[in-house]
Every structure is written in C-alpha cells, then in structure tokens.
C-alpha positions in Angstrom: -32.5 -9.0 -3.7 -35.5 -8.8 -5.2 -37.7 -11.4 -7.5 -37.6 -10.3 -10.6 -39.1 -12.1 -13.7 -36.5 -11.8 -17.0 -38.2 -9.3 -20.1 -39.0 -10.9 -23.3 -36.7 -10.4 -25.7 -39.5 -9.0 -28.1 -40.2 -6.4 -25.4 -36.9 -5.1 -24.5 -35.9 -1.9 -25.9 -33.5 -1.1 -28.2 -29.9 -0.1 -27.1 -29.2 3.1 -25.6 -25.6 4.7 -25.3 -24.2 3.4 -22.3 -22.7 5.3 -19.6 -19.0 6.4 -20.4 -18.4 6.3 -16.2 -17.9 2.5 -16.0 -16.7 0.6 -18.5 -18.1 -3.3 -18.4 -16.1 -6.6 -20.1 -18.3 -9.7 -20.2 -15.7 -12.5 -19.6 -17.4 -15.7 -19.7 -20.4 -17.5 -18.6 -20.3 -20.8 -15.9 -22.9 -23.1 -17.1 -22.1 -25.2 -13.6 -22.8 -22.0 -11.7 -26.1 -21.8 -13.7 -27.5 -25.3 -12.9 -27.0 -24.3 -9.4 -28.9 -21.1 -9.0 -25.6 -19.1 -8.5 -24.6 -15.7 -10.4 -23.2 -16.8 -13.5 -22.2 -14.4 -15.7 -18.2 -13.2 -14.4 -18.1 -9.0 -15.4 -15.3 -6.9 -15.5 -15.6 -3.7 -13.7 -13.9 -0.8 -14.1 -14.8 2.8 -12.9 -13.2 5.9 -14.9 -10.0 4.4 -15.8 -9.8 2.3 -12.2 -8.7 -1.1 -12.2 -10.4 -3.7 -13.3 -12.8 -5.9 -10.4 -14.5 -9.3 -11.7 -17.9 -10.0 -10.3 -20.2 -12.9 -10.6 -23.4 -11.5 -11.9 -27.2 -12.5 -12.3 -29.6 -11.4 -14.5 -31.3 -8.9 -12.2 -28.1 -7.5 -11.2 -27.2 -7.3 -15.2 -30.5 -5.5 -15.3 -30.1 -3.4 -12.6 -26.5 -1.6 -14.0 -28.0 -1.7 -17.4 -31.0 0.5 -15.8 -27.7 2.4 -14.2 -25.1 2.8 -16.6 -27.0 2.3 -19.6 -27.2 -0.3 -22.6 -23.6 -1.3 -22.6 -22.5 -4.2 -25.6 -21.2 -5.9 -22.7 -23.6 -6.3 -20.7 -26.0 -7.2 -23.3 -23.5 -10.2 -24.1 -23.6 -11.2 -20.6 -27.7 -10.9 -20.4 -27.9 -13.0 -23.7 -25.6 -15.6 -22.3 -28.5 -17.0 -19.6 -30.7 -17.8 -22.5 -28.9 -21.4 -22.8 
C-alpha cells in the first residue's frame, strides 16, 4: 500500500461518468475504525449484476477504484465521509 497524501477538495476534478462494470453502494462510515487507523468506509461491491461483497475501505483505496471505475456518486459519498 502506498503513502498517499488526500487532494484538496478545491483541486479535485469534477465528476466523470462512472464505469457501468461495477456498481458501488456506500453503506456507512465507522468513526471507531477511523480513530484507529483502520479502513473505515464499508462499500458495497458488485460486478455486472454479481452479488453484492462489503469491503472496508480507505481513502487511497477509494481513490484508487475512482481512478478505475470512474467518479461514481458512491464513492464520492464514501471519500467525503473521512472529512469528519
């Protein structure tokens, strides 16, 4: 895992149209999880009508599908949710 340093929010770009390959449904955020330097944001996953998989994510791994699969409302949700 790399070190990455979260964007400013004035310097992220505007939404693009996600990727209609994987759909994404941000489900809630664990403060608790936060204070301990754990993945905190819990993502639902689902690939091309696939069952849904939760995952635990951080910001760089938020960053890292929306650099994938695109902007997705979702995952933006789950991004602006570490800014507590």
């Amino acid at each position: 895992m790399t070190n990455e340093t979260r964007p400013d929010a004035a310097n992220t770009p505007p939404p693009a149209e996600s990727d209609s390959r994987v759909e994404f449904r941000f489900i809630e955020f664990n403060d608790v999880r936060a204070l301990r330097g754990k993945e905190a944001a819990r993502v639902g996953v689902s690939e091309e009508g696939g069952a849904e998989r939760w995952l635990w994510m951080s910001i760089s791994d938020i960053e890292r599908n929306m650099s994938e699969f695109g902007r997705h409302p979702e995952l933006i949700k789950a991004r602006a949710a570490y800014k507590f």
